[in-house]
N, C-alpha and C positions, 0 to 999 in steps of 0.2 A: 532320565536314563543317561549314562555315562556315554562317553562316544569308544567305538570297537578300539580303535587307536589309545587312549588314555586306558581306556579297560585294563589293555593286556600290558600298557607300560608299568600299570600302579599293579596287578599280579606279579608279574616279574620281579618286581621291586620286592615285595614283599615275600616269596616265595624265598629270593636268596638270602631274606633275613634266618631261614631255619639254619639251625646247625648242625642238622641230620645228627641227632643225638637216638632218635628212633624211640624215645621215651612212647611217644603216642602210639607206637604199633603194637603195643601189645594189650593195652586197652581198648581196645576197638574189636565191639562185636562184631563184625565185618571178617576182617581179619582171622580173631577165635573162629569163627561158622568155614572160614574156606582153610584152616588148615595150617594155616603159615604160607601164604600167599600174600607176598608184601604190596603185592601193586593194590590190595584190598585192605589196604591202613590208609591212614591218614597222610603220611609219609610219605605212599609209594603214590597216591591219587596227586599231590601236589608236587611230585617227581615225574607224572605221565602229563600233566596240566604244564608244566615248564618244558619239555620235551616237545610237546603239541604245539608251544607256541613257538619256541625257536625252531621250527621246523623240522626238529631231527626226528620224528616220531609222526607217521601218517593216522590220522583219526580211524579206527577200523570199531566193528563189534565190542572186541574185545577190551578195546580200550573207554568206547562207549559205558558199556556193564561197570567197569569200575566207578566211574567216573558217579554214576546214575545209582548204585547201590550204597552208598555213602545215607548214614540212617541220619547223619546229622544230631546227633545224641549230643555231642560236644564236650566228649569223653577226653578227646584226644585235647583239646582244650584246655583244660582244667590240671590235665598233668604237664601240658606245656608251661600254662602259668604258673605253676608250682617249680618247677625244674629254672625258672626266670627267664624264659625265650616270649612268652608272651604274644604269641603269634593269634589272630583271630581265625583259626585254620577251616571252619563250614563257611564263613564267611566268603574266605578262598575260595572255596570249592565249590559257592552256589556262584559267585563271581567268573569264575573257569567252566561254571556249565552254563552260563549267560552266553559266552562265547561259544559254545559248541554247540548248541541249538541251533542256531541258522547255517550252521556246515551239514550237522543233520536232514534238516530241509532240505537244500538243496543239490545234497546228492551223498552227502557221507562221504567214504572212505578218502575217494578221490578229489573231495572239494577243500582247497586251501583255508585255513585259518587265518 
C-alpha cells in the first residue's frame, strides 16, 4: 500500500498531466445517464479528486456520489489514448477513492483529506 502522502503527491502529479481537452466526457455513461453533468465524466471526478486534495473543495455527499458512481468502464481511457494524452484516468479515480475512504470513516464532510 502506498503511504496517504506519496498517494496524493503521485495523483496530483498526474491529474495536472490532463489537458482538459474534455474528449472523455462525452463517452462516459455516467455522464450520458445524468444529463450533462460534468462532475459525472471522467474530467469533472478527476477535477473534484484535485480540488479535494488541495483543499479548495470540502468532501460532502455530493461530491462523495461522483466520485463512487464511476462504472470504471475505461471509456474515457481509450479516447484519451487515442487524442495522445494517455492518462491512465480509473486508475486515478480508484487511487482518489483510496484516499477518500478513511475521510469517509471517520466522519465525512468535515474530516480533512
Amino acid at each position: 500500500m502506498i503511504p496517504q502522502k506519496t498517494a496524493k503527491t503521485k495523483l496530483l502529479k498526474e491529474i495536472t498531466k490532463c489537458r482538459a481537452c474534455r474528449f472523455c466526457v462525452d463517452v462516459c455513461p455516467t455522464y450520458q445517464a445524468s444529463i450533462g453533468v460534468e462532475s459525472m465524466s471522467a474530467f469533472g471526478r478527476l477535477q473534484i479528486l484535485k480540488y479535494l486534495l488541495k483543499g479548495r473543495l470540502e468532501l460532502d455527499d455530493a461530491m462523495t456520489f461522483c466520485l463512487y458512481t464511476c462504472l470504471q468502464c475505461k471509456r474515457c481511457e481509450i479516447i484519451c489514448k487515442s487524442k495522445g494524452q494517455n492518462l491512465e484516468i480509473c486508475e486515478l479515480i480508484q487511487l482518489g477513492r483510496s484516499l477518500v475512504s478513511p475521510t469517509l470513516v471517520k466522519g465525512g464532510k468535515n474530516a480533512a483529506i
